[in-house]
C-alpha positions as CSV (number, residue, x, y, z in Angstrom):
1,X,14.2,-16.2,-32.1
2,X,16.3,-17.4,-29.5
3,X,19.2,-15.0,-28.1
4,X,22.4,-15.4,-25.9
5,X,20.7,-13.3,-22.9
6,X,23.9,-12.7,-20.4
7,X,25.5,-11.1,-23.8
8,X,22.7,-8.5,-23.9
9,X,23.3,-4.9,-24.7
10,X,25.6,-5.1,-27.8
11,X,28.6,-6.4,-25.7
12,X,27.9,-10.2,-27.6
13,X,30.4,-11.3,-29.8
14,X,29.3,-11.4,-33.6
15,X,29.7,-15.3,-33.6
16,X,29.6,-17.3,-31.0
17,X,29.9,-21.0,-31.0
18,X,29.1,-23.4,-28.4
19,X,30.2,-26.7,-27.5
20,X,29.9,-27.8,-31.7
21,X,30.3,-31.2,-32.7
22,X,30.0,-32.8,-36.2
23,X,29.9,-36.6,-36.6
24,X,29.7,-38.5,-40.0
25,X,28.7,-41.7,-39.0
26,X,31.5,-43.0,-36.7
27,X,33.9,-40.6,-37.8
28,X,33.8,-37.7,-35.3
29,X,35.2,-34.0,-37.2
30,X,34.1,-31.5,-34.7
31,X,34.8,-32.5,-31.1
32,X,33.4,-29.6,-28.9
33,X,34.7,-26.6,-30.3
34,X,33.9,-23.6,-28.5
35,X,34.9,-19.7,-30.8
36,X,33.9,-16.3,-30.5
37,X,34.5,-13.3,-32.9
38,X,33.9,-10.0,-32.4
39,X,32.4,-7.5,-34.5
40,X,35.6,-6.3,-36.8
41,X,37.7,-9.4,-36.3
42,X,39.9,-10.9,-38.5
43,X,40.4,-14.7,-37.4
44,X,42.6,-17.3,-39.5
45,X,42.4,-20.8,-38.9
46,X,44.9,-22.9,-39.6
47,X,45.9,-26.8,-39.4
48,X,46.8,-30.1,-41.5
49,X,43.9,-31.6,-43.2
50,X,41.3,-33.6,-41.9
51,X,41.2,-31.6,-38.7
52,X,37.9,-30.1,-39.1
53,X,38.8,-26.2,-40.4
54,X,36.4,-26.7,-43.3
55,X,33.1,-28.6,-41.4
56,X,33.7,-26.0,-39.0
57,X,32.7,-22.9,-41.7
58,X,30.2,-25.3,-43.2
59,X,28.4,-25.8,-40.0
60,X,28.6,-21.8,-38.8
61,X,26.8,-21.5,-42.6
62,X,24.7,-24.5,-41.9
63,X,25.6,-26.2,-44.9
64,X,26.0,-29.2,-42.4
65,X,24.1,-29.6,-39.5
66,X,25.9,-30.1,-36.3
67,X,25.4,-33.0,-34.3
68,X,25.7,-31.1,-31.8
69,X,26.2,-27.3,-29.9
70,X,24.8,-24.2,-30.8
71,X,26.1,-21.1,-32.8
72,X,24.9,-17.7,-32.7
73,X,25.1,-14.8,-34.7
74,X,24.7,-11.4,-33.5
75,X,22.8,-13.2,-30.0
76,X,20.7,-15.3,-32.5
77,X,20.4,-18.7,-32.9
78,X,21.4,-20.0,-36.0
79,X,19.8,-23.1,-38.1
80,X,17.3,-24.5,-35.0
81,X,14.6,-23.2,-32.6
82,X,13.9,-23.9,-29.1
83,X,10.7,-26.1,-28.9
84,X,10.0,-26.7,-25.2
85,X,12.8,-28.1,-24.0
86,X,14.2,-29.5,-27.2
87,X,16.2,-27.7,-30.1
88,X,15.0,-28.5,-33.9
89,X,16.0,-27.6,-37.1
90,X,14.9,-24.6,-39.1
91,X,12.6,-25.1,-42.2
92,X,15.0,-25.0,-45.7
93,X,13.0,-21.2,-46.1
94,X,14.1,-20.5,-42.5
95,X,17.2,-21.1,-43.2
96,X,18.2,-19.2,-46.2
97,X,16.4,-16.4,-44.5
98,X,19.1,-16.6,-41.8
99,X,22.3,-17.8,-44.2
100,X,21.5,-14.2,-45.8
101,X,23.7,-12.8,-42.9
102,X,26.5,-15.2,-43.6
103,X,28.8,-15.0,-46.8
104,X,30.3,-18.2,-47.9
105,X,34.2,-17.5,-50.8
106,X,34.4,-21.3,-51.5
107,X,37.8,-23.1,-52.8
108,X,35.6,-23.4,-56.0
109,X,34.3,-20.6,-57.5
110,X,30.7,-22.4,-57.7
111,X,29.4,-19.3,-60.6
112,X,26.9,-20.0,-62.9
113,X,28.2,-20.8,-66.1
114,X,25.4,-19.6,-68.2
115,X,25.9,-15.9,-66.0
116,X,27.9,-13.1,-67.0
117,X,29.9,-12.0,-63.8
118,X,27.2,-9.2,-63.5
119,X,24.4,-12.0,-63.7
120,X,26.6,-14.0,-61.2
121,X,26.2,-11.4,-58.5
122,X,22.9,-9.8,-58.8
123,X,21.1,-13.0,-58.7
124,X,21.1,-13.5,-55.4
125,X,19.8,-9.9,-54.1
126,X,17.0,-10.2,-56.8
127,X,15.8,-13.5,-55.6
128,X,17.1,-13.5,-51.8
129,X,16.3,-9.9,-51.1
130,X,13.8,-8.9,-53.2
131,X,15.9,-6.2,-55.2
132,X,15.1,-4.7,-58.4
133,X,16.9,-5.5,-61.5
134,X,17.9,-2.1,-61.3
135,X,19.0,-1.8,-57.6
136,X,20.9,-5.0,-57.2
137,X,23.3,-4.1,-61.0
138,X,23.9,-1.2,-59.6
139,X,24.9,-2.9,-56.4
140,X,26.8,-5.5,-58.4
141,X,28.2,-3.3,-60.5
142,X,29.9,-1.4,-57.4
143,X,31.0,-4.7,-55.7
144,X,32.8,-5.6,-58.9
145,X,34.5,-2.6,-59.6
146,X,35.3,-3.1,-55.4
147,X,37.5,-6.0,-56.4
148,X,38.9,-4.7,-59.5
149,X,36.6,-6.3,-62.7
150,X,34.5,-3.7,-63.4
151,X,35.7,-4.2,-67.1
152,X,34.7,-7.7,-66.6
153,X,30.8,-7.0,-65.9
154,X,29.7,-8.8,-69.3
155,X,32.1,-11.7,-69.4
156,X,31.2,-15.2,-69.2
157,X,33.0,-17.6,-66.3
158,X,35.0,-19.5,-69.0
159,X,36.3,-16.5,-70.5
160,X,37.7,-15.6,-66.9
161,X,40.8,-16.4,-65.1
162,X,41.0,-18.6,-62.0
163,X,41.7,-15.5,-60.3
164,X,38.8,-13.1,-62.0
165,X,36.6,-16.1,-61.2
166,X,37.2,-16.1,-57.4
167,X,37.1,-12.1,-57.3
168,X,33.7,-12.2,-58.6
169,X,32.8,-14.8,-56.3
170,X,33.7,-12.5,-54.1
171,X,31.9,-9.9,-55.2
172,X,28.6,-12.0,-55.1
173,X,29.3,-12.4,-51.2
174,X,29.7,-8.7,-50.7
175,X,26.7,-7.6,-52.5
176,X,24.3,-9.5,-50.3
177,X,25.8,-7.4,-47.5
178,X,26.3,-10.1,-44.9
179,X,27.6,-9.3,-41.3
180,X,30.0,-12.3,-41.5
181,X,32.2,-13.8,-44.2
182,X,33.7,-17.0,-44.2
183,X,36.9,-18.1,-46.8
184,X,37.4,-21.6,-47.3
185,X,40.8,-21.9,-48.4
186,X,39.8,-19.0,-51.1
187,X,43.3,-19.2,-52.7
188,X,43.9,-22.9,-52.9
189,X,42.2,-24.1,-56.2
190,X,44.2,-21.1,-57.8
191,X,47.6,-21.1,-60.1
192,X,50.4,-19.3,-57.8
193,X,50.8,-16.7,-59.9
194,X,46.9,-16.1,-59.6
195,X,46.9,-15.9,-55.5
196,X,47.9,-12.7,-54.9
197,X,45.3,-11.0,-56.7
198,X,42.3,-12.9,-54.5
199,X,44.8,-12.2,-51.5
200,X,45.1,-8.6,-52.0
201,X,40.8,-8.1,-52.3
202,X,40.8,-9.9,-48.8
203,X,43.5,-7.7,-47.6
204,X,41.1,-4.6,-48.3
205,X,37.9,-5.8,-46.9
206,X,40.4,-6.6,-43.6
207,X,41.0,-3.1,-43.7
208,X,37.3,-1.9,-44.5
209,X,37.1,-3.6,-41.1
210,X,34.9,-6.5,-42.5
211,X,34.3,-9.5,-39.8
212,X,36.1,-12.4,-41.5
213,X,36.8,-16.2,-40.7
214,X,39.5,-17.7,-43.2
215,X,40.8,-21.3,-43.1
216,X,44.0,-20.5,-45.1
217,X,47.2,-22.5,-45.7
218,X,48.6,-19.5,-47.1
219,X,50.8,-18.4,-43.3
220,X,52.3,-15.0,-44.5
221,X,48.8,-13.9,-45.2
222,X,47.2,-14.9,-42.0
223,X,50.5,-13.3,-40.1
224,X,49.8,-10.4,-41.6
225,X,45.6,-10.1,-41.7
226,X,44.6,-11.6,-38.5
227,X,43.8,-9.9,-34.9
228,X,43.7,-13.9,-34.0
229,X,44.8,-17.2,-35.5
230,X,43.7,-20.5,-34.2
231,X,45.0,-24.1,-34.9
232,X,42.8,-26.9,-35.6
233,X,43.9,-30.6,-34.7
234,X,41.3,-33.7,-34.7
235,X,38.6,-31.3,-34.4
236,X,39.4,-29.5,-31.8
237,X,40.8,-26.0,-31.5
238,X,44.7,-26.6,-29.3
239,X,45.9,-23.3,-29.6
240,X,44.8,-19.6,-30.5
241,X,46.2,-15.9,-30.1
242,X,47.8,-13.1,-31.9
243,X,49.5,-14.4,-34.8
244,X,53.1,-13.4,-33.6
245,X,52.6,-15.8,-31.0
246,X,50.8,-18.7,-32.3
247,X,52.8,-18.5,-35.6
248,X,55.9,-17.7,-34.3
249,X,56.2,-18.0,-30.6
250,X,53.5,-21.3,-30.3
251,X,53.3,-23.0,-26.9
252,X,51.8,-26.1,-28.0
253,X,53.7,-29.5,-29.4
254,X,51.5,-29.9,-32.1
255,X,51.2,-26.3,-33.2
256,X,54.9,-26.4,-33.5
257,X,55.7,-29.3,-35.1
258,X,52.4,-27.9,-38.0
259,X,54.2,-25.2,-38.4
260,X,57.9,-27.0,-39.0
261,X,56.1,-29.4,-41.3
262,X,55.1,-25.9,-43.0
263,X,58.4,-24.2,-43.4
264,X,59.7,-27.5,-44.6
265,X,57.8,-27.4,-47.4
């Protein structure tokens, strides 16, 4: 495994991302984007579509390959190897070994529908981690009563809210115990008077300190959640900080005119 030596000794950032760049065909998403988050973070990115937010958490996860850059997590690099002096990709085994550290809420719920919500999240420790049936309900159990559907454990995905549905896709990240989580726009397929039930679960991890990336159009929440928000234009990152100055004091042209377009709305 390959490691981010001058960030030895536990002083490396959790993720770190280097130089990343994601073309499709001629279209260019990711132009050289360069993050890191520490251990604990909480890190919102915003921006209007198109400008990369969501290529960005699918390349971190390596559900696309970049075309380009390196990431890291914990020091480790993430979907390739050094061979010589050339970088290749890992094997499809390799890589779900690794993704194992890296929890993926999607703007669809993606459950099995043939799965109760127990079956939904204990799949994935039985056949990822090699838990027993009995270890990984128990643990599945726990994460669901964690985001409030521990009466729920038996129900089928069509007999659940929009809401319920995201929750226990939630609950599916959490029981596999990653170091990371990533939220792609986790509220956005939802009815509005479903939102604030998904928001308030992320809320609480936030607070149980978990290490969290969130493309969100939902502003409030990110003023409130995040030690750092970061705007995305074109695929490149033009502007991060604390949220009380990005959001409310930006510096950059784009970021404010974004955030007029927002408060328009």
């Amino acid at each position: 495994m390959s490691t981010v030596g001058s960030e030895a000794n536990g002083r490396q950032p959790l993720l770190k991302i280097e130089n990343l760049h994601k073309r499709f065909g001629e279209l260019e998403v990711l132009r050289g984007v360069d993050l890191e988050v520490r251990r604990g973070e909480k890190v919102s990115i915003i921006g209007p579509s198109g400008s990369g937010k969501t290529t960005l958490l699918r390349c971190i996860n390596y559900l696309e390959k970049p075309s380009g850059g390196h990431i890291y997590i914990d020091g480790t690099l993430i979907g390739e190897k050094k061979s010589g002096e050339n970088y290749v990709h890992l094997s499809d085994r390799e890589l779900a070994r690794e993704r194992q550290e890296i929890g993926f809420v999607f703007q669809r719920f993606n459950l099995f529908p043939h799965l109760t919500a127990l079956g939904n999240v204990t799949i994935a420790p039985q056949r990822v981690l090699g838990l027993s049936r009995e270890v990984a309900e128990k643990r599945g159990r726990e994460m669901l009563q964690k985001v409030g559907l521990s009466h729920k454990v038996d129900e089928y995905p069509e007999r659940l809210s929009g809401g319920q549905q995201q929750r226990v896709a939630i609950a599916r990240v959490l029981a596999m115990q990653p170091k990371l989580m990533l939220f792609d726009e986790a509220t956005s397929a939802l009815d509005p008077e479903l939102i604030g039930e998904v928001l308030r679960v992320m809320r609480q991890l936030a607070d149980e300190g978990s290490t969290m990336v969130i493309v969100t159009h939902e502003i409030q929440f990110a003023s409130e959640v995040s030690d750092r928000v970061i705007f995305m234009d074109q695929g490149r990152i033009v502007e991060q900080g604390p949220p009380k100055e990005v959001l409310f004091k930006p510096r950059e042209p784009r970021t404010r005119e974004f955030l007029k377009h927002i408060q328009a709305r």
